[in-house]
C-alpha positions as CSV (number, residue, x, y, z in Angstrom):
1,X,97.4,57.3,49.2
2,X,99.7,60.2,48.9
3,X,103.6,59.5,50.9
4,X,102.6,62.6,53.1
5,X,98.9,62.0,53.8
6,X,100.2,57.9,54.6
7,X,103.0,59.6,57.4
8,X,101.3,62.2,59.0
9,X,97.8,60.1,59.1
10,X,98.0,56.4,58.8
11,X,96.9,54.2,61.7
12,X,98.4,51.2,60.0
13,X,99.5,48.9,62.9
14,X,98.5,50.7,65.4
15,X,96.6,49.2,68.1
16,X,93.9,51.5,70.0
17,X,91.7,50.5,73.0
18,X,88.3,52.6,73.0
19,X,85.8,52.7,75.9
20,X,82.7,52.8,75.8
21,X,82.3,50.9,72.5
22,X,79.1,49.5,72.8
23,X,77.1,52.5,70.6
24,X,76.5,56.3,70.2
25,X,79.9,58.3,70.1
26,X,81.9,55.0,71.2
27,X,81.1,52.7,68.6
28,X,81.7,55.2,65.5
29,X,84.8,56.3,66.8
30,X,86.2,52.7,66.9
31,X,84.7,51.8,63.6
32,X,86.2,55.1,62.7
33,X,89.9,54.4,63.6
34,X,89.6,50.7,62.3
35,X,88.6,52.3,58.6
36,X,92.1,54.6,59.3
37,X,93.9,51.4,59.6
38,X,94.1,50.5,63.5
39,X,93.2,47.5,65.4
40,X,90.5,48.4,67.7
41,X,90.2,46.7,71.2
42,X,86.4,47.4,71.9
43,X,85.4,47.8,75.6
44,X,81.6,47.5,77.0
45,X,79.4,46.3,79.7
46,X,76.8,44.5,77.3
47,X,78.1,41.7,75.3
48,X,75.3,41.5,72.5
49,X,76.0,46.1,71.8
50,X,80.0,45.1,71.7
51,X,79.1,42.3,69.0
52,X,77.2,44.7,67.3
53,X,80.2,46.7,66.7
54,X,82.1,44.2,66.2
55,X,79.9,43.6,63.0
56,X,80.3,46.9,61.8
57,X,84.2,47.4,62.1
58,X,84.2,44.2,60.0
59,X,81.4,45.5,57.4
60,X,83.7,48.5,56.7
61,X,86.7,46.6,56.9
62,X,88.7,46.8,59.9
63,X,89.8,44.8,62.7
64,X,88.8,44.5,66.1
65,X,89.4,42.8,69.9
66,X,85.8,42.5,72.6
67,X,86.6,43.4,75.5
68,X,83.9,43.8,77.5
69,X,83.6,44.9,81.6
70,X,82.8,47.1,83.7
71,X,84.5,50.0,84.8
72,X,83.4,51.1,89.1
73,X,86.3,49.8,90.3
74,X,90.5,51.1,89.8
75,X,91.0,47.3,89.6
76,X,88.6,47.4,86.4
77,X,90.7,50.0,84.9
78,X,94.1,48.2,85.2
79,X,92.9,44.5,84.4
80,X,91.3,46.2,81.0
81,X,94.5,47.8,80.2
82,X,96.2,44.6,80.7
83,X,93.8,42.2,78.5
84,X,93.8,45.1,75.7
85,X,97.8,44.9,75.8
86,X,97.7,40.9,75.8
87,X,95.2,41.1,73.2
88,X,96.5,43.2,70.8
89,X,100.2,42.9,71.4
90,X,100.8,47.3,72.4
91,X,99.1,49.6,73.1
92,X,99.5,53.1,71.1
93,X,96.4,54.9,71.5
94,X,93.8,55.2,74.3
95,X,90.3,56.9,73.7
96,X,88.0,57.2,77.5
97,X,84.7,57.2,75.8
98,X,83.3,55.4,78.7
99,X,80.6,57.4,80.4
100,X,77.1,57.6,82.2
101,X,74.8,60.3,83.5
102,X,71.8,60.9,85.8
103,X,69.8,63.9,85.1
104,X,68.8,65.1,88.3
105,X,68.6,68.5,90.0
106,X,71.5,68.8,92.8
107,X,69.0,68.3,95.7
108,X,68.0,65.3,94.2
109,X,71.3,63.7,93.7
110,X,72.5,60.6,96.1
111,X,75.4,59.8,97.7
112,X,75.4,56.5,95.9
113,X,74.7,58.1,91.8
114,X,77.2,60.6,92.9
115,X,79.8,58.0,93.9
116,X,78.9,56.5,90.2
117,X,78.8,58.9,87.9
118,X,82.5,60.0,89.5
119,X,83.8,56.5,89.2
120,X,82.7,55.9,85.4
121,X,82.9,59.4,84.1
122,X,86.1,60.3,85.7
123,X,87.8,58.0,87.7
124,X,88.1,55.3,85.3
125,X,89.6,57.5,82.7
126,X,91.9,58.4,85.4
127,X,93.1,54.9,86.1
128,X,93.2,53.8,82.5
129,X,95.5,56.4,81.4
130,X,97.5,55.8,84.5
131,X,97.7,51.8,83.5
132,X,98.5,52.8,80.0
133,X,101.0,55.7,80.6
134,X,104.2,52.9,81.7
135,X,103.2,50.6,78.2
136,X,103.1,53.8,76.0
137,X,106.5,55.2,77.3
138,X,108.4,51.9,76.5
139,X,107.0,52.0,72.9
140,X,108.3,55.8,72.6
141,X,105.4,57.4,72.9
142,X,101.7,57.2,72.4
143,X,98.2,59.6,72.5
144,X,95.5,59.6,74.8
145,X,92.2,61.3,74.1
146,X,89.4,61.8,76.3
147,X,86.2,62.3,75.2
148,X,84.1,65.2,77.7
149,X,81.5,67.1,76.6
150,X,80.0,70.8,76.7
151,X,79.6,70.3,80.5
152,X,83.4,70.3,80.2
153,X,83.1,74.2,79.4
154,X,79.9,75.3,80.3
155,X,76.7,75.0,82.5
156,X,73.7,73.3,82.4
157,X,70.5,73.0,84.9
158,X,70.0,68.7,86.1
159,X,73.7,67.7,84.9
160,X,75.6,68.8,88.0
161,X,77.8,66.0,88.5
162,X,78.6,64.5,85.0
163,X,79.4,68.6,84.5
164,X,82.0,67.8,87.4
165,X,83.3,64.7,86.3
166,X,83.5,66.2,82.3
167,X,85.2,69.5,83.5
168,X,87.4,67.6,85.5
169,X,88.6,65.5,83.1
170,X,89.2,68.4,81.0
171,X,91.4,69.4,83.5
172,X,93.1,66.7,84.1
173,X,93.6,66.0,80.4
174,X,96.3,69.1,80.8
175,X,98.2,68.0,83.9
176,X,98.6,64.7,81.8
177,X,100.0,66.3,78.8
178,X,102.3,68.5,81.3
179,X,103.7,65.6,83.0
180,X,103.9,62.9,80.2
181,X,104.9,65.3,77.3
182,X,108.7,64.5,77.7
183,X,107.3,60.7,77.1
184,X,106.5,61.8,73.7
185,X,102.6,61.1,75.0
186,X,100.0,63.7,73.5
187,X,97.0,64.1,76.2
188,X,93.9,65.9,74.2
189,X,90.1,66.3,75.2
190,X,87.2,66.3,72.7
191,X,84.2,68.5,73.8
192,X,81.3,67.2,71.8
193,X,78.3,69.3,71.7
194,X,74.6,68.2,71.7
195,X,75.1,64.9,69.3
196,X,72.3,62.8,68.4
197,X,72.8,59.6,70.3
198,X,69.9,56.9,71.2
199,X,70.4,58.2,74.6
200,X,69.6,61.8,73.7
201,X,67.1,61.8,71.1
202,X,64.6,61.1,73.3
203,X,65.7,63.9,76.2
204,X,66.6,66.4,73.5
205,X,65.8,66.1,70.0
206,X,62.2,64.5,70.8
207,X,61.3,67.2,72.9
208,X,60.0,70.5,70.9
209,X,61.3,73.0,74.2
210,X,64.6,71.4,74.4
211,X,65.1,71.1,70.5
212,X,64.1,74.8,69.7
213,X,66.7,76.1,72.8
214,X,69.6,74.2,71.0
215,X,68.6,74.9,67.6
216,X,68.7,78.4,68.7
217,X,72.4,78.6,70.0
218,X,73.5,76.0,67.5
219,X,75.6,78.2,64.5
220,X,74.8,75.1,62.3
221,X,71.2,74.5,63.2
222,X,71.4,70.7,63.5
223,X,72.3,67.9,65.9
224,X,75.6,66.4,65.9
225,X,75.8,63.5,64.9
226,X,78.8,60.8,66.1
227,X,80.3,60.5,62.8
228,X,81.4,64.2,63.3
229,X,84.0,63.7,66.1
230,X,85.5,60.9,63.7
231,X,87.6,63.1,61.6
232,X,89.2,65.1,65.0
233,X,89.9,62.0,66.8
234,X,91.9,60.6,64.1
235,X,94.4,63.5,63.6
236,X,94.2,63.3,66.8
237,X,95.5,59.8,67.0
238,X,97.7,60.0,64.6
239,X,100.9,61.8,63.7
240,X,99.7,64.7,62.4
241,X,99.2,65.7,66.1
242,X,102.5,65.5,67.2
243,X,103.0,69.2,68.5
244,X,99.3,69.1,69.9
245,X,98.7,68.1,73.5
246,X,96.4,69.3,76.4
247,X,94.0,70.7,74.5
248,X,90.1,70.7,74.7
249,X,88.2,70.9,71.4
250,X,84.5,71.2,71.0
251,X,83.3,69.8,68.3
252,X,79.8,71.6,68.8
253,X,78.7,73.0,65.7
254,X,79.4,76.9,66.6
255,X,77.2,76.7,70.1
256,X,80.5,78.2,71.8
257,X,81.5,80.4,69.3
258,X,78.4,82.6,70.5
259,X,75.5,84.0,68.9
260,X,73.5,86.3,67.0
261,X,70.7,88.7,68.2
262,X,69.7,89.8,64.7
263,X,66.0,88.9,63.1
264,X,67.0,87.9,59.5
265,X,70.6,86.9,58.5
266,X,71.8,86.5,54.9
């Protein structure tokens, strides 16, 4: 490894806590940053999906903490910042990954899945980076990423309040880098677009309607797929991102770069 690719992109004993672990865009991102030379603390609700990732961090060589839980309550948040601290001795980077959706038209939304999605999706990322924010400053610095999603940036029918939570948190990802940037603490947001997950194939990439609209607005004409956020995250984790804070990226394949009207292209 070359002396300027090591500096500016090495995770070598760095320690990283990723939510939302247990599979989809989670678990490649924390298989991802243990490959780059981290030690991952991996958060989940199900025990058996965590293990499962454990496995595969070790398969390709990295190292990794379970910490499973769950995340409804601002108590949660804190107590999984502490274990991942006690666990893995710092805490440098932090990746909200955590997240859960209802697909339902607004009239059809409850007080109670409302209350929900807002406590996973962005509450808990609040709280965690809150928890984390006093650790990272006495290191020197640190990086937070939060992971929304298209609904971060645009509009789409039955996803009305994960769009609220994932714009908000786009939002909030700048206040952050605002107030913690003399910390030497970079606050990013990843937008990913429509990746194939297990929980999307079905909704999505299953259904011929719903495939053919994306497939029409995608510039690249195919899914996402997890392993594409990988290489973004990283420089975003590591030092090669110094000078980059409170940004949100989509990672969506050209869908927001816009689109063409003509019949045949070359």
């Amino acid at each position: 490894m070359s002396s300027i690719f090591h500096r500016l992109f090495s995770l070598e004993g760095k320690a990283v806590l990723v939510t939302g672990a247990s599979g989809g865009l989670g678990r490649a991102l924390a298989i991802g940053l243990a490959e780059a030379g981290a030690t991952v603390g991996i958060h989940g609700v199900t025990l058996s999906k965590l293990a499962e990732t454990e496995r595969l961090v070790k398969q390709a060589g990295g190292r990794s903490v379970l910490l499973p839980g769950v995340l409804k309550e601002v108590i949660d948040c804190r107590k999984l910042v502490t274990d991942a601290h006690a666990a893995l001795g710092r805490l440098d980077i932090l990746v909200n990954c955590a997240g859960m959706n209802r697909r339902k038209l607004i009239q059809a939304v409850s007080p109670e899945e409302f209350d929900l999605i807002l406590a996973v999706n962005l509450r808990s990322a609040f709280f965690l980076s809150q928890a984390a924010y006093p650790l990272m400053r006495a290191q020197g610095g640190g990086k937070i990423i939060n992971i929304g999603s298209m609904t971060s940036l645009l509009g789409f029918a039955n996803l009305a309040v994960y769009g609220m939570t994932k714009s908000a948190l786009a939002q909030v990802t700048k206040t952050m880098a605002v107030e913690w940037a003399r910390d030497n603490i970079q606050v990013n947001c990843i937008a990913p677009g429509f990746m194939r997950t297990p929980l999307t194939e079905e909704y999505f990439w299953q259904d011929p309607h719903r495939r053919q609209w994306l497939l029409d607005r995608i510039a690249a004409k195919r899914p996402g797929e997890p392993e594409d956020l990988v290489g973004a995250v990283l420089w975003l984790s590591s030092g090669a991102s110094s000078y980059v804070t409170g940004q949100v990226i989509a990672i969506d394949g050209g869908l927001t770069a816009g689109g063409s009207w003509e019949r045949h292209e070359s």
